[in-house]
DRENVOZA-703604 format. One line per field, with one value per residue: residue in one letter; residue number from 0; y, x, z of N, C-alpha, C in turn. Coordinates in steps of 0.02 Angstrom, whole numbers. Example, Ala and Ser with C-alpha at 12.3 -4.5 7.8 and 13.67 -1.06 7.14 Angstrom:
bavo	(A S)
seba	(0 1)
n_v	(-284 -112)
n_u	(660 642)
n_w	(390 354)
ca_v	(-225 -53)
ca_u	(615 684)
ca_w	(390 357)
c_v	(-165 2)
c_u	(660 645)
c_w	(390 394)
REM end
This chain:
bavo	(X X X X X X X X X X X X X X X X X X X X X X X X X X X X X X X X X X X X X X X X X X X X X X X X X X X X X X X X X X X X X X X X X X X X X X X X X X X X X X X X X X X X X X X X X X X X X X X X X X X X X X X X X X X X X X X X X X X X X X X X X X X X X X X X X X X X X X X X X X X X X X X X X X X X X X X X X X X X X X X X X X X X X X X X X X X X X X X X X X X X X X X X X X X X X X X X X X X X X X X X X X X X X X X X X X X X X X X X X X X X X X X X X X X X X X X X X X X X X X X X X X X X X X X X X X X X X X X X X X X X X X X X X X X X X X X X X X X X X X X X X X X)
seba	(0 1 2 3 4 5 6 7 8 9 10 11 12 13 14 15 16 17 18 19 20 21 22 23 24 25 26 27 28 29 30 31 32 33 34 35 36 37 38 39 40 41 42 43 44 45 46 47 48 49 50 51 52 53 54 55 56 57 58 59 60 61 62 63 64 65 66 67 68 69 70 71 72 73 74 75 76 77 78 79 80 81 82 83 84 85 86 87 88 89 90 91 92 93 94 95 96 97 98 99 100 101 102 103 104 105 106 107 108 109 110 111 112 113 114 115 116 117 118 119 120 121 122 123 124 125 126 127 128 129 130 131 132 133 134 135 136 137 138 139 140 141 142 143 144 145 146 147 148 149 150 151 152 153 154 155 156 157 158 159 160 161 162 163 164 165 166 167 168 169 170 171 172 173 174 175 176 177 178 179 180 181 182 183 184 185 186 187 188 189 190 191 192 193 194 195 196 197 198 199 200 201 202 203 204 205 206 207 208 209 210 211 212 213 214 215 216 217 218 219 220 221 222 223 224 225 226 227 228 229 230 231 232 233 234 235 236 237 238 239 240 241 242 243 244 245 246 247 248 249 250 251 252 253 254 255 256 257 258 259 260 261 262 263 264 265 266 267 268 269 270 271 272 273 274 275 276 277 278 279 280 281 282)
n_v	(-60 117 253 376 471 485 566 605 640 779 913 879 771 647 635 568 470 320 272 361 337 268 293 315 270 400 353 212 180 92 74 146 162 314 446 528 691 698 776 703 643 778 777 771 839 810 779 919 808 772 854 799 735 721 757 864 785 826 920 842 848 909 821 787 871 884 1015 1123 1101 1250 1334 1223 1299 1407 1406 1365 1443 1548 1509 1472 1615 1682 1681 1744 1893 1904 1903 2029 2117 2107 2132 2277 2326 2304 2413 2509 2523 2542 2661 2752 2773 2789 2926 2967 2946 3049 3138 3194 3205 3302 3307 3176 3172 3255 3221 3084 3155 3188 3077 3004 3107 3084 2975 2965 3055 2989 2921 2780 2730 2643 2486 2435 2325 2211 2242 2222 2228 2336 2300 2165 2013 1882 1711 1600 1510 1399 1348 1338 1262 1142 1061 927 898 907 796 825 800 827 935 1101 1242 1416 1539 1694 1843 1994 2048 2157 2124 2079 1891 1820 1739 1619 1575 1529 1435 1354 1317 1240 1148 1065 1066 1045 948 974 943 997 1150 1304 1438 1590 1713 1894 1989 2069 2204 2286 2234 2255 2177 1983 1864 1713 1650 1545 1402 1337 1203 1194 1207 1113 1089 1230 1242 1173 1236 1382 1310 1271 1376 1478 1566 1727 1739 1858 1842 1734 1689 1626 1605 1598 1545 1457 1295 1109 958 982 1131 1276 1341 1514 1602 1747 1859 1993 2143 2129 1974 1920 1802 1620 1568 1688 1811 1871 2047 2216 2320 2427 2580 2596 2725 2771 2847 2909 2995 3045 3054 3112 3253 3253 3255 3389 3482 3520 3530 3418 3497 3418 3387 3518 3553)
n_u	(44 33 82 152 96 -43 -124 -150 -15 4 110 176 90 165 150 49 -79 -120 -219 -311 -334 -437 -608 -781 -892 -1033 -1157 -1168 -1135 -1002 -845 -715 -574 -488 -525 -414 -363 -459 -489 -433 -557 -626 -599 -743 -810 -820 -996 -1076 -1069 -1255 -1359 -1366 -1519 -1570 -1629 -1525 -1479 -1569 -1539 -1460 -1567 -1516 -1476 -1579 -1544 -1419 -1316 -1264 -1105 -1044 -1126 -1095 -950 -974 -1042 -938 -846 -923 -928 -805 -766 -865 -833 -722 -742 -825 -751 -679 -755 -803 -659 -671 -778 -737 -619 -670 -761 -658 -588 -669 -706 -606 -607 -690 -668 -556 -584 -679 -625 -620 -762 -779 -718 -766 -898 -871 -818 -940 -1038 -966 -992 -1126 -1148 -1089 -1175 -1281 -1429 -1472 -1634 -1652 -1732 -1873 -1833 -1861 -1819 -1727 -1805 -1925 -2030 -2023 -2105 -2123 -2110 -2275 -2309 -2296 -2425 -2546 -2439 -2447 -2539 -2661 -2608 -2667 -2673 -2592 -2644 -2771 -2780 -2861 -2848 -2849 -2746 -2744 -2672 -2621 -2513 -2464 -2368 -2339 -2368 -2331 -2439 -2466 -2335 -2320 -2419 -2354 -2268 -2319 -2394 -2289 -2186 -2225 -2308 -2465 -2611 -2722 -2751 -2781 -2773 -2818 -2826 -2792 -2823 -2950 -2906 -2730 -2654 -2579 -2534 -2523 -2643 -2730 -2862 -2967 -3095 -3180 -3157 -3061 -2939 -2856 -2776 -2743 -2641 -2533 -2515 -2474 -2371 -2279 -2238 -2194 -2285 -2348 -2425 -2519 -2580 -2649 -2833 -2959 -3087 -3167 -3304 -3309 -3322 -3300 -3279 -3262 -3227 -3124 -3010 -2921 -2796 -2716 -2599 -2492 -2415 -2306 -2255 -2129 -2076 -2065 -1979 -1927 -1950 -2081 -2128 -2175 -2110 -1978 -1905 -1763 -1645 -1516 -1395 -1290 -1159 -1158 -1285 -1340 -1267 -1330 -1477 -1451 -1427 -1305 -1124 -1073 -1155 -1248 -1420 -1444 -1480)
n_w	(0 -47 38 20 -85 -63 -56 -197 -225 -177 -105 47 60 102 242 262 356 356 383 342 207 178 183 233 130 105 32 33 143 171 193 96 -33 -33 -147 -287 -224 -118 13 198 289 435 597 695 808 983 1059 1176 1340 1404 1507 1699 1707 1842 1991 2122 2290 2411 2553 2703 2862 3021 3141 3274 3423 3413 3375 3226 3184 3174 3243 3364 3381 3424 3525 3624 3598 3666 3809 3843 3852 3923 4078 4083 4052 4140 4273 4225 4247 4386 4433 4397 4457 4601 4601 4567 4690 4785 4733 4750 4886 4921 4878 4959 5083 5091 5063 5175 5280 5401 5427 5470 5560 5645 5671 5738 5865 5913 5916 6008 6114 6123 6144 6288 6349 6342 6426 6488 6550 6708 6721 6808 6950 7074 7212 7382 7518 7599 7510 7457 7476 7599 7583 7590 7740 7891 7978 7862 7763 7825 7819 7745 7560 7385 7225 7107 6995 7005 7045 6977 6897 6832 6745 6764 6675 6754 6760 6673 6597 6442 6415 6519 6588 6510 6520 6644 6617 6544 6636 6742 6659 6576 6701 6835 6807 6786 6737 6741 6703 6652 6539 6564 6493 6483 6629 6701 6719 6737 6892 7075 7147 7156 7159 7241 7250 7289 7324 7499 7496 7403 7484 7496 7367 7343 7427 7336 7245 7314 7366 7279 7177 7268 7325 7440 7587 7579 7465 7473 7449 7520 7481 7382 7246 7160 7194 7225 7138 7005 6979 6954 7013 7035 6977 6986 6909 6972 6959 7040 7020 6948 6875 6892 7053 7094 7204 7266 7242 7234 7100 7126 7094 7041 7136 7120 7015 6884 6863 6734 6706 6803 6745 6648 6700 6774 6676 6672 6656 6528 6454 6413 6375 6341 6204)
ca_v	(0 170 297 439 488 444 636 652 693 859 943 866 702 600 597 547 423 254 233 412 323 245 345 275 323 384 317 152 177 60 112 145 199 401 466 564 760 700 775 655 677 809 732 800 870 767 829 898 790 803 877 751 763 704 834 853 767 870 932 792 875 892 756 819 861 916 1060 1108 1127 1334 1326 1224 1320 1482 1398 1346 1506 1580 1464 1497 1719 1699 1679 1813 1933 1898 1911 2082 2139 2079 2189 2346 2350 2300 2456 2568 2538 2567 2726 2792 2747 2819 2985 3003 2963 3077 3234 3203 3192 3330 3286 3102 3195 3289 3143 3048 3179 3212 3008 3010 3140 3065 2909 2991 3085 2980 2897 2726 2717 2583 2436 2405 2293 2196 2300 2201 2303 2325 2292 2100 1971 1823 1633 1576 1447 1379 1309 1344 1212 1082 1016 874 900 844 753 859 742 831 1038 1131 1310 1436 1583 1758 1918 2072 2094 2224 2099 2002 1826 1791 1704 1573 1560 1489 1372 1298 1264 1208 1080 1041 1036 1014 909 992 960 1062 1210 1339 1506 1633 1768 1964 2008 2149 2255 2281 2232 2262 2119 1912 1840 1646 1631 1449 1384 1313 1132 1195 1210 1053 1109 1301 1220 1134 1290 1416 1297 1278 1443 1532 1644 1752 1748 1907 1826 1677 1703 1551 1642 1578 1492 1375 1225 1048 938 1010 1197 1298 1414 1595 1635 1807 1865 2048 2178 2089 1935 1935 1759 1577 1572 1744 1835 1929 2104 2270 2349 2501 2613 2625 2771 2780 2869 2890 3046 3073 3052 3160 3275 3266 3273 3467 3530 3563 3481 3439 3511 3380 3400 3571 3553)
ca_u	(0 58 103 176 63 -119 -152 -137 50 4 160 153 54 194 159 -28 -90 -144 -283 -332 -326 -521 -667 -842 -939 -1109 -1214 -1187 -1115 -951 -767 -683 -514 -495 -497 -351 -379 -518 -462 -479 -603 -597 -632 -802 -787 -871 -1037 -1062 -1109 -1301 -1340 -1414 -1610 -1580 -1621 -1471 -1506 -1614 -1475 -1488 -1587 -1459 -1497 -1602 -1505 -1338 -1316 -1217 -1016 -1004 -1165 -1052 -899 -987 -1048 -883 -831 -943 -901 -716 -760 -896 -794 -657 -803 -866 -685 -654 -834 -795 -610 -688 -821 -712 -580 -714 -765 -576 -569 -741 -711 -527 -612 -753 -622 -500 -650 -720 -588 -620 -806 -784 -680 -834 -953 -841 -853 -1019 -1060 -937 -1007 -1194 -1150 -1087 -1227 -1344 -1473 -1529 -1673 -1652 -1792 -1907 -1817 -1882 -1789 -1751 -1828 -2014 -2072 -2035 -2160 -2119 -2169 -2316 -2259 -2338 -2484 -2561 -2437 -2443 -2621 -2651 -2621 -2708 -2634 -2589 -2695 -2826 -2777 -2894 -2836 -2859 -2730 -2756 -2625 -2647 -2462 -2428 -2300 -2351 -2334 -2315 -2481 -2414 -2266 -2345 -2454 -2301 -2215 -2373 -2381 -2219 -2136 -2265 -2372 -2520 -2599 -2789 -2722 -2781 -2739 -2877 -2812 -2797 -2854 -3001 -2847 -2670 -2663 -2502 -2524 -2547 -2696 -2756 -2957 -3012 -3175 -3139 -3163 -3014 -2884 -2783 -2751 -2694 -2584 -2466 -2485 -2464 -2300 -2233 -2246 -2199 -2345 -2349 -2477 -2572 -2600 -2725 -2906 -2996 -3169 -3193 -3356 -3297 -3303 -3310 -3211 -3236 -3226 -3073 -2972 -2909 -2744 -2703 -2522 -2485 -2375 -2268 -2229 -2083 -2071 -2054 -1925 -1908 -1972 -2136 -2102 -2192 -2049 -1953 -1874 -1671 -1622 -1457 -1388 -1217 -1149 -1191 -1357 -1368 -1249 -1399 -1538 -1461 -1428 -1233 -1058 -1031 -1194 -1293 -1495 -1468 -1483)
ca_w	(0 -41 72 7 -112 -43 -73 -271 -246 -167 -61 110 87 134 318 301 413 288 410 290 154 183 220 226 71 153 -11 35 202 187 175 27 -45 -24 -199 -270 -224 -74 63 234 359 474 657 728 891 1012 1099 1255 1382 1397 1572 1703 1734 1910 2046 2177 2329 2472 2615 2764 2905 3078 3194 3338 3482 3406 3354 3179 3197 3183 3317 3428 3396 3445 3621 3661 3618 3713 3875 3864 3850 3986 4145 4075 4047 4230 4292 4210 4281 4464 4458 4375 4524 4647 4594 4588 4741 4827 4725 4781 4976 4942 4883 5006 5140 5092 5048 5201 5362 5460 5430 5497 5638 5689 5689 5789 5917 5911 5946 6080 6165 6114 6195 6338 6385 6339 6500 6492 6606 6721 6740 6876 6976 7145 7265 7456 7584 7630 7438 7467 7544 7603 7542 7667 7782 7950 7976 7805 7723 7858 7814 7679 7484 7330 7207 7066 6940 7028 7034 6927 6926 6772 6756 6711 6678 6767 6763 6621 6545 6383 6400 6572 6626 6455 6544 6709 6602 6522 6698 6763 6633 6593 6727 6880 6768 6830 6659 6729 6704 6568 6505 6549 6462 6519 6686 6678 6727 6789 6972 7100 7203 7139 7200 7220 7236 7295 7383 7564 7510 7364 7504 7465 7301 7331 7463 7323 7207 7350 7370 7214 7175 7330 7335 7493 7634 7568 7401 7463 7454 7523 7480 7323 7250 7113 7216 7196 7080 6932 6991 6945 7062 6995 6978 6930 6906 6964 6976 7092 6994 6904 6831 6920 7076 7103 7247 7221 7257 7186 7059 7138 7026 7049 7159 7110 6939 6834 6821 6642 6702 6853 6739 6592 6720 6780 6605 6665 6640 6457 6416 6390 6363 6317 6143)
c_v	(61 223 374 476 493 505 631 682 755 854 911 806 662 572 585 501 387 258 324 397 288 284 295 321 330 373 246 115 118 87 90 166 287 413 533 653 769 705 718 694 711 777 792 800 830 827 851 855 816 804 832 769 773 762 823 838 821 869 891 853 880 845 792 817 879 974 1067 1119 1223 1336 1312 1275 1380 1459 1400 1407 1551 1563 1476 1593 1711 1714 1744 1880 1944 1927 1982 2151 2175 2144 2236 2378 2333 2368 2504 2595 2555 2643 2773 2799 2798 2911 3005 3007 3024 3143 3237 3184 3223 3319 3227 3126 3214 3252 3120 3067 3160 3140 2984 3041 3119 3024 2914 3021 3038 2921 2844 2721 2645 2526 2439 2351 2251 2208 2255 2246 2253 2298 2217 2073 1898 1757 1613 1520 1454 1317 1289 1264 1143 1039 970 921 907 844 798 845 793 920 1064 1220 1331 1507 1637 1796 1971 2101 2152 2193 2050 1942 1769 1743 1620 1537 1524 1423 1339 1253 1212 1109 1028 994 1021 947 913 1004 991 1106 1222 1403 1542 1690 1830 1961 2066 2222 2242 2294 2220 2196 2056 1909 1773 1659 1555 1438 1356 1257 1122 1194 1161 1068 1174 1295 1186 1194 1344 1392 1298 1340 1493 1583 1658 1754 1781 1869 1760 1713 1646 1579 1637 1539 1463 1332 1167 1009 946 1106 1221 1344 1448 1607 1690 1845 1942 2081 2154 2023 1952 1829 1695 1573 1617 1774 1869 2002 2162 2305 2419 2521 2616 2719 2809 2815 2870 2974 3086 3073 3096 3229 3308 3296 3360 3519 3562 3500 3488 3480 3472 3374 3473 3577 3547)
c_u	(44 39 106 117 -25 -155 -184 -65 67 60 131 102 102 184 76 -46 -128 -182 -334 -360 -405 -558 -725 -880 -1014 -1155 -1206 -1141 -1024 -898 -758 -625 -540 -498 -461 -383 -422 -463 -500 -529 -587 -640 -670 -781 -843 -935 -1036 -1099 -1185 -1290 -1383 -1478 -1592 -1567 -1542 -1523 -1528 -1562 -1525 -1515 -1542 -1506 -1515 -1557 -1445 -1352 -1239 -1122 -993 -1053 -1120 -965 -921 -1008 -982 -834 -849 -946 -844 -731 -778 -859 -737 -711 -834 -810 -676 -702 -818 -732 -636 -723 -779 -629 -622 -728 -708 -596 -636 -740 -643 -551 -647 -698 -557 -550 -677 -682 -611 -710 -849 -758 -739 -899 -920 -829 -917 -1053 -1020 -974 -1094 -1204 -1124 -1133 -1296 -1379 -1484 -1565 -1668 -1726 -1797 -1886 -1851 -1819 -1798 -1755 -1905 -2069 -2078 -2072 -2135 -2138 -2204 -2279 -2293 -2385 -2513 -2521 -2432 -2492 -2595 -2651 -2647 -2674 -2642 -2623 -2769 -2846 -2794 -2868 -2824 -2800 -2735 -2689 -2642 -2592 -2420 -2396 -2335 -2351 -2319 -2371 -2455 -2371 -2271 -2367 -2388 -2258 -2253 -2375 -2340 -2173 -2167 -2311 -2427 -2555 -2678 -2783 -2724 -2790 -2793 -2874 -2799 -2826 -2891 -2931 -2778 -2671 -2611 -2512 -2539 -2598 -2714 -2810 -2951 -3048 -3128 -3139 -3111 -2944 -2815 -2761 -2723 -2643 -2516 -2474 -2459 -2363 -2251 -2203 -2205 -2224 -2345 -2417 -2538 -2619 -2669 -2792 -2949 -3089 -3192 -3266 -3378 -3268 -3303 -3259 -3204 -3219 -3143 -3045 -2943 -2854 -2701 -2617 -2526 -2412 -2292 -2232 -2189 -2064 -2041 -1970 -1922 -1946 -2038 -2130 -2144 -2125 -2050 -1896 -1799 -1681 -1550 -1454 -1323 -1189 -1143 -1244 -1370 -1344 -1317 -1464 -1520 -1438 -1326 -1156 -1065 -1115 -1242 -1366 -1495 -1481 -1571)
c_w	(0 24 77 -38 -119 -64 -151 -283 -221 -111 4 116 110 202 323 311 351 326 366 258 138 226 220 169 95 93 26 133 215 168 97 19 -48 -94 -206 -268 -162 -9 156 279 399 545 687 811 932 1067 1148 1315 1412 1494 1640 1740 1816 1970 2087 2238 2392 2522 2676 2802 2969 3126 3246 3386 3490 3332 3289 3207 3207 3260 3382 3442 3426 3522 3631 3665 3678 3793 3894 3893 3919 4071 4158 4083 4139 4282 4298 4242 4360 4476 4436 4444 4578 4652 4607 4642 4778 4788 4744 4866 4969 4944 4942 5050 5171 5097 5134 5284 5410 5478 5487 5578 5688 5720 5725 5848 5971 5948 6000 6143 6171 6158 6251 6402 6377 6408 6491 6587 6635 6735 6802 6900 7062 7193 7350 7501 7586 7560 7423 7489 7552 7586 7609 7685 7847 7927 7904 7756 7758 7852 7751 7603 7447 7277 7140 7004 6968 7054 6964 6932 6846 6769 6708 6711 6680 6784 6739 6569 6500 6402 6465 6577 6562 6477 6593 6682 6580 6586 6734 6725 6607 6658 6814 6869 6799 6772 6670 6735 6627 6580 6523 6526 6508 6565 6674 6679 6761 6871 7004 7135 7160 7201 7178 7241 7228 7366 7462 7547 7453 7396 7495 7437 7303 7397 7405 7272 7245 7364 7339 7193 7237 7337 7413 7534 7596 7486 7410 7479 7444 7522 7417 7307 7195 7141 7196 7154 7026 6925 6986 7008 7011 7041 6948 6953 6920 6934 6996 7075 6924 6881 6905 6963 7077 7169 7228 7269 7198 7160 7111 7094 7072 7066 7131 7024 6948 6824 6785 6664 6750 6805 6665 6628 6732 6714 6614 6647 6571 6427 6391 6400 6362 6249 6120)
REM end
């Protein structure tokens, strides 16, 4: 098979490819020799890939519960800042405050000087009134004793007695019932509230056939002579006796005594009551 000449001879056929040299004749569709002058086929450019129908797939949904990757990088961001942020907070207000305390302190010496006087000399002069105290002298009474507690008893299962307060002080007649039942276990014993009024002296009230019974409260107690009153007339065994708290009672164990006021004073206080020395209640 020739070579060189597959052209017609023309300048430059020598290097053409023998597979040139047959084309397909499109009448009858089969190869043939090239004829001389036919130039070969020029190669068709291939198409472009057609484009594919198929949608792109739908973006997965994030899995409940976790959050995407920038999401978590921005918590963790924000976890690391937080504490620095809180930090920088905490010293700002805690400088502030020093330099606010440093100014007032410094603006305001001879100020603080003067106050610090001033409550010196306040608390100097100033009176506390003393409390009503039970005072020994003639304002005391003695706990009965004799005859009165030498008779028979009755059995504390079996002391009915109701108490009132006619002492001034909140809480006291309360205070009886709790020892009463507590700690006498004298458990008929109840509260009768306020007394019509404040009264200086304690008083017991029980029938004559109640004497057993204001014999072991009269004892317990150490109520004084003046305080019984066997002239009562809630008798019987279901009848109460009346115990009213005055003046004079100052709380279980104590003496009963009407309050006398403190005689005595303080120098600041005699010095306040005449208006002289540092001056105090002239103002």
């Amino acid at each position: 098979m020739r070579t060189g000449d597959g052209a017609g001879g023309r300048p430059g056929d020598d290097d053409v490819d023998p597979a040139d040299l047959w084309v397909i004749d499109p009448a009858t569709g089969e190869y043939r020799m090239r004829q001389p002058g036919e130039l070969p086929p020029r190669p068709v450019p291939a198409a472009p890939p057609a484009p594919d129908p198929t949608p792109p797939p739908a973006p997965t949904a994030a899995t409940p519960g976790r959050a995407s990757a920038p999401t978590r990088r921005r918590k963790q961001s924000g976890a690391r800042t937080g504490p620095w942020i809180a930090g920088v907070l905490c010293f700002l207000a805690v400088t502030g405050g020093i330099t606010a305390y440093a100014l007032l302190k410094g603006g305001s010496g001879s100020s603080s000087a003067a106050g610090s006087t001033v409550g010196t000399v306040s608390s100097t002069c100033a009176v506390t009134k003393p409390e009503p105290t039970p005072t020994p002298g003639a304002g005391i009474e003695p706990a009965v004793s004799g005859s009165f507690l030498d008779g028979p008893r009755a059995a504390k299962i079996d002391i009915r007695v109701s108490v009132l307060d006619g002492s001034g002080t909140f809480g006291q007649a309360q205070a009886v019932i709790d020892w009463m039942q507590n700690t006498e276990v004298i458990q008929h014993s109840s509260n009768g509230g306020p007394a019509p009024a404040v009264v200086p002296r304690t008083t017991l009230v029980y029938a004559p056939d109640q004497v057993s019974q204001a014999r072991v409260i009269a004892a317990e107690m150490g109520l004084p002579a003046s305080s019984l009153h066997g002239d009562g007339n809630t008798s019987g065994p279901t009848g109460y006796m009346v115990l009213t708290l005055g003046e004079d009672f100052h709380g279980i164990g104590k003496p009963f005594a009407a309050p006398v006021p403190a005689t005595t004073s303080t120098p600041a206080a005699a010095s306040a009551a005449t208006g002289g020395g540092t001056g105090c209640g002239s103002q």
